[in-house]
C-alpha positions in Angstrom: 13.2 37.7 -95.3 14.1 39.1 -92.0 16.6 38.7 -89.5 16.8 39.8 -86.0 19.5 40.2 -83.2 18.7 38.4 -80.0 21.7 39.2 -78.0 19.8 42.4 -76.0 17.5 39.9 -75.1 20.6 37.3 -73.8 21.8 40.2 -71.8 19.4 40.8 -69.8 19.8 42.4 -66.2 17.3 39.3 -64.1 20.0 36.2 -64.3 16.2 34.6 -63.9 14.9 35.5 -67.0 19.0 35.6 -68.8 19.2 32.1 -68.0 15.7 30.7 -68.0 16.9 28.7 -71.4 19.2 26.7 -69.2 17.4 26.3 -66.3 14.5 24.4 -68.1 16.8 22.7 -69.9 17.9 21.2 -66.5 14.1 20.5 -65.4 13.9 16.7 -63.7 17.7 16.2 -63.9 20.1 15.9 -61.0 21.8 19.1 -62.4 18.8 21.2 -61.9 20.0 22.2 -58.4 23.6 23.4 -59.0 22.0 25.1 -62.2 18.6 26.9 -60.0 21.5 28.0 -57.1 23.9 29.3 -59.7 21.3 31.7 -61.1 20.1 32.4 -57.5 22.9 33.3 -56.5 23.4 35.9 -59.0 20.5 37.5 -58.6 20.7 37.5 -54.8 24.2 36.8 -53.5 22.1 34.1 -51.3 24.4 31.5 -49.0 21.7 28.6 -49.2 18.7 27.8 -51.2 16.1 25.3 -50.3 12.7 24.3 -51.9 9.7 22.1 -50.2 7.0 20.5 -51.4 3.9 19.6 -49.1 0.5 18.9 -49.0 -2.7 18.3 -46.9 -2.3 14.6 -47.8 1.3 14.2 -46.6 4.3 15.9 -44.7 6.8 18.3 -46.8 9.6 16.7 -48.4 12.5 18.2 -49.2 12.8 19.0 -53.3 16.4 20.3 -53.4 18.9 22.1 -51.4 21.9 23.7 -52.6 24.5 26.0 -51.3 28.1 27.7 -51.7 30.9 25.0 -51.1 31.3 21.6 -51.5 29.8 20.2 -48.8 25.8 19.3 -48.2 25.4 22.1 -45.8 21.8 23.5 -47.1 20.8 19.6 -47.2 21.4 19.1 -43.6 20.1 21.5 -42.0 16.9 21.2 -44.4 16.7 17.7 -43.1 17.0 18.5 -39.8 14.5 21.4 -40.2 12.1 18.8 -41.3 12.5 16.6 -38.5 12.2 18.7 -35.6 11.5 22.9 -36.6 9.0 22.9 -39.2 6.1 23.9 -37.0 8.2 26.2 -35.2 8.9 28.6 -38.3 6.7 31.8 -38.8 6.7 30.9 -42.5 4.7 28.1 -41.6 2.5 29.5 -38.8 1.1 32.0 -41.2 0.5 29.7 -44.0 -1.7 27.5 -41.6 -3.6 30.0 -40.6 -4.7 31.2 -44.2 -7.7 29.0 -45.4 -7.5 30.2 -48.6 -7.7 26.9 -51.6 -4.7 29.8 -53.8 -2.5 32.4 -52.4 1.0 33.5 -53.5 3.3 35.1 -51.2 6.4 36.1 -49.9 7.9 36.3 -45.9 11.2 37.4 -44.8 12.4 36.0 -41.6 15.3 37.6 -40.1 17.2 35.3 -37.7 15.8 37.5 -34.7 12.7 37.3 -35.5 12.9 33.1 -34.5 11.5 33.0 -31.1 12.7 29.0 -30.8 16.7 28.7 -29.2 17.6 25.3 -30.9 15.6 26.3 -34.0 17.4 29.9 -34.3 20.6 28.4 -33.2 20.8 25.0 -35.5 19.2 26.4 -38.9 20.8 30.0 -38.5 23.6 31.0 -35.9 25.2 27.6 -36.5 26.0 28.1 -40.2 26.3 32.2 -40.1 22.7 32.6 -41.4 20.8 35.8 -40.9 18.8 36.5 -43.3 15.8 34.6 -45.0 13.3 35.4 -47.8 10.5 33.1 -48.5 8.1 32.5 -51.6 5.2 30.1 -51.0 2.6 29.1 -54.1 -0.8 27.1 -52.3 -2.6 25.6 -55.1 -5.7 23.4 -53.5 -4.0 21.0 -51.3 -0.5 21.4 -52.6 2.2 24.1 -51.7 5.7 24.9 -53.5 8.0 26.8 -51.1 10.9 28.1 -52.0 13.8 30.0 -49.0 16.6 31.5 -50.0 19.6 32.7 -47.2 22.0 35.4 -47.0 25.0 35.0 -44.4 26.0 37.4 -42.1 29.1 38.2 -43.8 27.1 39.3 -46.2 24.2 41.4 -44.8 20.5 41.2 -45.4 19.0 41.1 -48.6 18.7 44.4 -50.6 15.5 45.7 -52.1 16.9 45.0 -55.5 17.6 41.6 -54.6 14.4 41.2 -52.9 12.6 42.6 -56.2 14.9 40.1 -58.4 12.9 37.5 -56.7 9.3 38.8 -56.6 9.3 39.4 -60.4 10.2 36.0 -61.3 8.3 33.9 -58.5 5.6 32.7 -61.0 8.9 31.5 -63.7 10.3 29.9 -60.7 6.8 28.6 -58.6 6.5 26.9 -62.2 10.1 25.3 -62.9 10.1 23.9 -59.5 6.6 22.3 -60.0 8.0 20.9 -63.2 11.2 19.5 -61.5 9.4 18.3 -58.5 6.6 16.2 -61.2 9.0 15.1 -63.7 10.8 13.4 -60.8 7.9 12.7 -59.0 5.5 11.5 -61.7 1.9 11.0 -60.9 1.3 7.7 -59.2 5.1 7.4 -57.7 7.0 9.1 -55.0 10.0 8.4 -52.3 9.9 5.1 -51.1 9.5 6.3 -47.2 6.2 8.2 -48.9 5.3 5.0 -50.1 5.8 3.1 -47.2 3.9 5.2 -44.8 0.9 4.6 -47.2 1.3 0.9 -47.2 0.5 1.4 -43.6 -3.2 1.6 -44.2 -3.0 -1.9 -46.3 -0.5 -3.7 -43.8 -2.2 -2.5 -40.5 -6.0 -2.1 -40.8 -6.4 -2.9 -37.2 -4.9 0.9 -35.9 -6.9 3.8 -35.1 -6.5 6.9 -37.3 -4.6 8.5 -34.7 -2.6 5.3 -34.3 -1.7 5.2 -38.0 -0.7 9.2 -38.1 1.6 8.2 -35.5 3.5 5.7 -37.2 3.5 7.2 -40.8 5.6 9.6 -38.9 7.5 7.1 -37.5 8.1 5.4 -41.1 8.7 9.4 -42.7 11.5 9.8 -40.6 9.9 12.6 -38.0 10.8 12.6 -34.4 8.7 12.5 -31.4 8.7 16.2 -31.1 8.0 17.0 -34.9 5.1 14.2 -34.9 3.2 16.2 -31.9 3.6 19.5 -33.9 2.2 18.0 -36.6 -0.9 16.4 -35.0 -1.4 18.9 -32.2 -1.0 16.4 -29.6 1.5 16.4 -26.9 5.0 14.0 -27.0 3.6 11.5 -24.0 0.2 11.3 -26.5 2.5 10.1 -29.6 4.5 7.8 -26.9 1.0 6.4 -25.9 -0.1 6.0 -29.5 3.1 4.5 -30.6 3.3 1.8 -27.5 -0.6 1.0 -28.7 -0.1 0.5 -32.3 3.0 -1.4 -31.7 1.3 -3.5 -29.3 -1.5 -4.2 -31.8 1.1 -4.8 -34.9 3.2 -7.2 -32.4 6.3 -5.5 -33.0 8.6 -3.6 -30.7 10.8 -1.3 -32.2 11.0 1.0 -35.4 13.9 -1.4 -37.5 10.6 -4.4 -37.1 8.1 -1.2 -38.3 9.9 -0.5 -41.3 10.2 -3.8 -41.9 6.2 -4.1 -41.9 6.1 -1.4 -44.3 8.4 -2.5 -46.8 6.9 -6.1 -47.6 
């Protein structure tokens, strides 16, 4: 018989790979976030984290977002980020111009480097955010992303702490995909996701273009963030939106939703 001490292995340096018992413990429970941050934090003295899951079916979602205090900071600005500065973040720009099915990688984006005012002033100089790094997983049509955010109080993030993070993006690319599908499983997902779906069922008689329009409508995306999206211009979404309202007989986004819902 042999016995064998396992505290070295406890007490290791990485608060990733130290606490990785614990954080898949938490996997698909609410407590995942404040667990994910925690260990985060550690390892990076970050301010915020965030994660998002999208795809070339649908528009990213939100998966969690966590941050130091009590109130939902990270989780406003992350839905506000979705709604109107997704397409205006150089995270983003690179990854649509990579065509690649897989890719892994990582992009940090300093608050100066954010050519858009509202964007750099809303998401960063708002909340005392300065500093950004950025692991992104593409796997066919889906992608994990993953920011984490240093304040200016405390300073960019150091090599070790950018290192910290490199060395355990597959363990992380990996719980989050776990989190995301145990509370996601296949076949379900949020009921706005649902909804703009049942737009194809409910309202045959729209265009394509028509129907993009409105499942943006039903997601919760403004004008601006809809004509990102599609590469069309606001007055184009206006015009498509006056059109497949007129063909659905409705006038107004509360008699949309309601469409949707049934």
């Amino acid at each position: 018989m042999e016995t064998y001490i396992l505290e070295p292995a406890r007490a290791a340096a990485n608060p990733f790979n130290r606490c990785i018992g614990e954080l898949i413990a938490n996997v698909g429970l609410p407590s995942f976030e404040t667990s994910f941050f925690r260990v985060a934090r550690e390892a990076t003295a970050c301010e915020h984290v965030t994660a998002f899951v999208s795809s070339d079916r649908s528009l990213a979602r939100l998966l969690f977002a966590a941050n130091r205090g009590a109130k939902p900071v990270a989780r406003t600005i992350a839905d506000k980020y979705l709604k109107h500065y997704w397409n205006h973040d150089p995270a983003n720009l690179i990854c649509s111009g990579n065509a690649a099915p897989r890719y892994e990688l990582a992009v940090r984006v300093c608050s100066d480097d954010i050519g858009h005012d509202a964007y750099r002033s809303d998401c960063y100089s708002a909340v005392d955010l300065v500093d950004r790094l950025s692991i992104i997983r593409r796997r066919s049509e889906d992608t994990i992303r993953l920011n984490l955010y240093r304040s200016g109080q405390r300073g960019r993030f150091a090599s070790g702490e950018i290192d910290a993070v490199l060395e355990n993006a597959d363990l992380m690319f990996e719980l989050l995909a776990k989190h995301d599908a145990q509370r996601h499983p296949p076949g379900e997902t949020d009921t706005l996701g649902i909804a703009a779906r049942h737009l194809e069922h409910v309202a045959p008689q729209l265009t394509a273009r028509e129907r993009d329009v409105c499942r943006g409508i039903v997601q919760g995306r403004s004008s601006e963030a809809i004509a990102l999206t599609l590469g069309i211009s606001i007055n184009t979404v206006l015009t498509y939106r006056k059109r497949a309202y007129a063909r659905l007989g409705i006038s107004s986004h509360n008699e949309l939703m309601r469409l949707v819902m049934m």
